[in-house]
Structure formats: C-alpha cells, structure tokens
C-alpha positions in Angstrom: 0.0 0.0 0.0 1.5 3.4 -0.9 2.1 5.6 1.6 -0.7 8.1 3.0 -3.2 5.7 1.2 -6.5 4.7 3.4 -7.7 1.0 3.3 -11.0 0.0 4.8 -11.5 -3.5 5.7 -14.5 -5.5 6.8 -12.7 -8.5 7.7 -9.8 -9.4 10.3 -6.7 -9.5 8.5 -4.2 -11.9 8.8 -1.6 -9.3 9.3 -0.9 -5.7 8.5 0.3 -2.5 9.3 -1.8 0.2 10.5 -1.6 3.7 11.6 -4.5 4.5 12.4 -7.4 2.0 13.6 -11.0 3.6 13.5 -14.5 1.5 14.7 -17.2 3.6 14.0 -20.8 3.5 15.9 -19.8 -0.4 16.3 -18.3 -1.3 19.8 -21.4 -0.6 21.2 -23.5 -4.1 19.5 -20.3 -6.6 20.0 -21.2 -8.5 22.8 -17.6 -9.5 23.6 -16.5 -6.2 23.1 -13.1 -6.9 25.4 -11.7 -9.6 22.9 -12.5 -6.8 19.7 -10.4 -4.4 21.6 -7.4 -7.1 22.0 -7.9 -8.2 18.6 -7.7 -5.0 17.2 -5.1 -4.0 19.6 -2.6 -6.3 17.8 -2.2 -4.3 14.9 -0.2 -2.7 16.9 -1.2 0.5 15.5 0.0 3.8 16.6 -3.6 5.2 17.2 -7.0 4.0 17.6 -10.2 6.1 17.4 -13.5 4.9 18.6 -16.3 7.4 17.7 -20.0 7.7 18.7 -18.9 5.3 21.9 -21.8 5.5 24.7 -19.8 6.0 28.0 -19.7 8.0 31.1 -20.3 8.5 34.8 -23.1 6.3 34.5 -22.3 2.3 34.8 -21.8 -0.4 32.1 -24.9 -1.9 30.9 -26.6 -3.7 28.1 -29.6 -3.2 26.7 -32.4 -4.0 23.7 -32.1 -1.0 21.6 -35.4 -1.0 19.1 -34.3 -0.6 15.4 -36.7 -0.9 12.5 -39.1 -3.9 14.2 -35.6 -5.7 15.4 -34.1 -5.2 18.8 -30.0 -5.2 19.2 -28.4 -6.1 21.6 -26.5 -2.0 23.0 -23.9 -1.6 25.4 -22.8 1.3 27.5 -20.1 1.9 29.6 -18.5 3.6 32.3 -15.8 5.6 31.2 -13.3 4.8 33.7 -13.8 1.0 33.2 -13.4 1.3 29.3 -10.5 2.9 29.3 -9.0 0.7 31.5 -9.7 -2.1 29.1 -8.8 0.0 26.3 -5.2 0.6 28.7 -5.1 -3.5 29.4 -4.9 -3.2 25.3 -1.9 -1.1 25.7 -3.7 2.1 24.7 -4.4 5.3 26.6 -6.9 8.6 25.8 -5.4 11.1 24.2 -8.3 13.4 23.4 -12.1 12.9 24.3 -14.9 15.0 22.7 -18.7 14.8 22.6 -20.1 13.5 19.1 -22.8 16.2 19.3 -25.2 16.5 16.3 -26.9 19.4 15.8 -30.7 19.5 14.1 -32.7 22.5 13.7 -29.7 24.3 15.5 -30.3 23.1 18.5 -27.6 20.1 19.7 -29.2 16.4 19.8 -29.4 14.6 22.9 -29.6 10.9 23.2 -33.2 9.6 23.9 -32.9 8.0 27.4 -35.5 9.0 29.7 -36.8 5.8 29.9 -33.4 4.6 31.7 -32.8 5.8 35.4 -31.5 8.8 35.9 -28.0 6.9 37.2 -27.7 5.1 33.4 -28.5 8.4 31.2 -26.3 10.2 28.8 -26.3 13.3 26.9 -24.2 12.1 24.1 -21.8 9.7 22.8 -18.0 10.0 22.9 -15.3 10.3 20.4 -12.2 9.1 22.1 -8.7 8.7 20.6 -6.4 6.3 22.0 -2.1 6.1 21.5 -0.7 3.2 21.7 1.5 2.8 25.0 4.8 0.5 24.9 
C-alpha cells in the first residue's frame, strides 16, 4: 500500500500495518467487546479512534435497543472502566470529545428518559487512544 493511502476492511486481516485503527458506531453491538479491543489491539497501531462510543459516569450496561421492528443487543459503559480495558490493550486517551449532532440548531441529545436517571447520557464520545509500549 503506498504511503498516505487509506484501506477499509470489513474482515480481520491476517496481518498488517496500520496507523490509524478507526471502529465507528460499532463497539457498542459486540457482545464480547473486550476480545474486539485485544484483537484489534494487535495491529499494533499507533492510534485507535472509537467514535459515537456510549460512556460516562453512569455504569456499564446492556440493553435492547429497538431498530426498524428488530431489537440489538447495545452496550454502554463507564468511562473509567473502558478505558481501563482499552489501557489492558496497551492504549491510553489522548483526546475525548462529545459527538454532538446538531438539528434545527439546536444540539441532539440521546433519547434516554426511559433509563434511570443513574444510566443516562447526553451524548456519545469520540475518544482517541495512543498506543502505549
């Protein structure tokens, strides 16, 4: 592969060397979602960037999330114990932001009120991880 170039892949690869590892919107319906973080950890890459991940101070649940008549099974997480999977998988946070969307200018909230008020979340996360030696 030339360098600079962007592959996308929707299988594991045997091997490979990767810069940059990005799971979009995914984590979150993997219901062994430790063993995806390992297994994508030894790529070895230099970064890894998990976006629209559902954590916070709230703690790590799964639920039925309803989409289009089928129900899937949804995780969400504390923070703190994520990362520290995501740091078991040699990688640390780097940079965290909110993956806000915005319609009719006003900024989207997730649609939890039907959780407790202990398991509810604004938004999802973006979080960029580095690989640690």
């Amino acid at each position: 592969m030339l360098p600079g170039a962007v592959s996308y892949v929707e299988t594991w690869p045997a091997d490979g060397t990767f810069d940059l590892i990005h799971a979009a919107s995914a984590l979150q319906y993997v219901d062994d979602w430790r063993q995806v973080l390992e297994s994508l950890a030894r790529y070895r890459a230099d970064f890894m960037l998990l976006s629209d991940v559902f954590a916070g101070a709230i703690p790590t649940f799964v639920t039925l999330q309803n989409y289009y008549g089928s129900r899937i099974r949804h995780w969400f997480w504390n923070l703190d114990e994520l990362l520290e999977a995501c740091s078991g998988a040699s990688y640390a946070q780097v940079m965290k932001t909110f993956a806000a969307g915005r319609r009719l200018e006003m900024v989207d909230t997730l649609p939890m009120d039907h959780f407790p008020e202990t398991h509810r979340l604004e938004q999802s996360l973006h979080l960029l991880l580095q690989r640690h030696a």
